[in-house]
C-alpha angles and dihedrals in degrees: 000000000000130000136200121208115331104282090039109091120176094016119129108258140118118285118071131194131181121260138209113221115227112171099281103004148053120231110211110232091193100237112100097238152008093258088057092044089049093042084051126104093251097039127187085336090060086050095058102065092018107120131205140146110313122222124198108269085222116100095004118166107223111204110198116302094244113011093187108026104171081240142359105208122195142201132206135193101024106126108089091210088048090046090061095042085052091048106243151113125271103257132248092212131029109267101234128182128152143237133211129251087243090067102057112093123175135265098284099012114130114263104234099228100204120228086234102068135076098172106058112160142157143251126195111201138154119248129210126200132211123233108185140017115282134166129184090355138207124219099260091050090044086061090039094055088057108096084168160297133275135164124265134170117225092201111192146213095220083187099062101031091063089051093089133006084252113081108194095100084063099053105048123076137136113282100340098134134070126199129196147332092206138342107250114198121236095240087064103054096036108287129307094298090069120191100202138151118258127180136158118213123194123199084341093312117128102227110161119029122160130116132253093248089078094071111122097200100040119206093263086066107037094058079048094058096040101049083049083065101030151350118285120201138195108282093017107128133215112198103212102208140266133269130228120305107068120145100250100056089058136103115266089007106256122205151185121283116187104257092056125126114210118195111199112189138186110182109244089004101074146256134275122210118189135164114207113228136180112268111241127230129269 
């Protein structure tokens, strides 16, 4: 969360620490973030039992979940209903591209809608994120190296993305997606191979609504096929794809306005609320 001058808790400002939740109120760990909890010597254990001051729940201010993860590895095309809207196989290997650190906002935080897009769309997906070193894993380290899930929006510059078959370029721009609000761990929303309701709603319209079980690669597997390629580290966050309803597969496509407020959920995992707003100029 963020907080503002000492004596100030809950207020915007700079400075940021993690945060346990207990019912109303949010116990300080004293490490400014989760990546920073998960990459200690204690971990998520230590989290658990450590104590702090403790600030109201209500009216928190949730930075992004992990403002520097050594990578954000994502994955396209894994929903097998939004396969079929976008006209293609069901693939043999998980679609993978990144994005950068720039690009991750917090839970309420405003999505920066560049001037050079006219095909801004988004993208509901569930996020894992990795708890300890692991390389090449096995499926029991796999499950190991979760430490949890949260909810993330891969929101998208449809424009740029198509320009090339490679869709970085996309995928990548300043402060569009938001992560959070909170980690929640496998154990508390049914193992790390979690079936769980997701669903994106802009301006009150229900536009995306499927459920975590469809994914055709699961997070197990996923950790599994990307350590075999490289390290993955605590903190560090795989986006495991959308389901059906994004703006560009419509008819006609439909996509976001500033002004827009986009609600991204994940049953037992939390909500996002962001309003799109015009980048400004730098």
């Amino acid at each position: 969360m963020r907080l503002g001058e000492p004596g100030e808790p809950g207020e915007p400002g700079d400075r940021t620490t993690a945060v346990r939740v207990e019912g109303d109120f949010l116990v300080d760990l004293g490490l400014p973030d989760v990546g920073a909890v998960l990459a200690s010597a204690g971990g998520l254990t230590a989290a658990e039992t450590a104590d702090g001051p403790r600030y109201p729940a209500t009216g928190a201010e949730f930075a992004t979940l992990v403002p520097r993860p050594s990578k954000v590895v994502c994955v396209g095309l894994n929903y097998q209903n939004h396969i079929k809207e976008m006209g293609r196989d069901l693939p043999e290997y998980p679609t993978l591209f990144c994005k950068f650190a720039d690009t991750l906002i917090g839970a309420h935080d405003a999505i920066q809608r560049p001037a050079e897009t006219d095909a801004f769309d988004w993208e509901a997906e569930l996020a894992v994120v990795i708890g300890r070193q692991v390389r090449r894993a096995d499926e029991a380290a796999a499950k190991a190296a979760i430490a949890g899930f949260t909810v993330l929006n891969d929101v998208t510059c449809r424009d740029w993305q198509f320009r090339t078959r490679e869709w970085l370029q996309g995928k990548n721009w300043d402060s569009t997606t938001p992560v959070g609000p909170c980690l929640v761990t496998a154990d508390e929303i049914g193992g790390p191979r979690p079936a769980l309701d997701i669903r994106c709603e802009v301006n009150g319209r229900v536009m995306q609504q499927d459920n975590t079980g469809d994914l055709l690669f699961d997070p197990v597997d996923l950790v599994r096929y990307v350590s075999t390629m490289v390290r993955l580290n605590p903190g560090d966050i795989i986006a495991t794809g959308t389901p059906g309803g994004v703006g560009h597969a419509r008819k006609p496509p439909v996509f976001l306005q500033a002004g827009d407020l986009v609600v991204t959920e994940i049953a037992g995992l939390g909500r996002l609320e962001n309003h799109v707003v015009a980048e400004a100029a730098r």
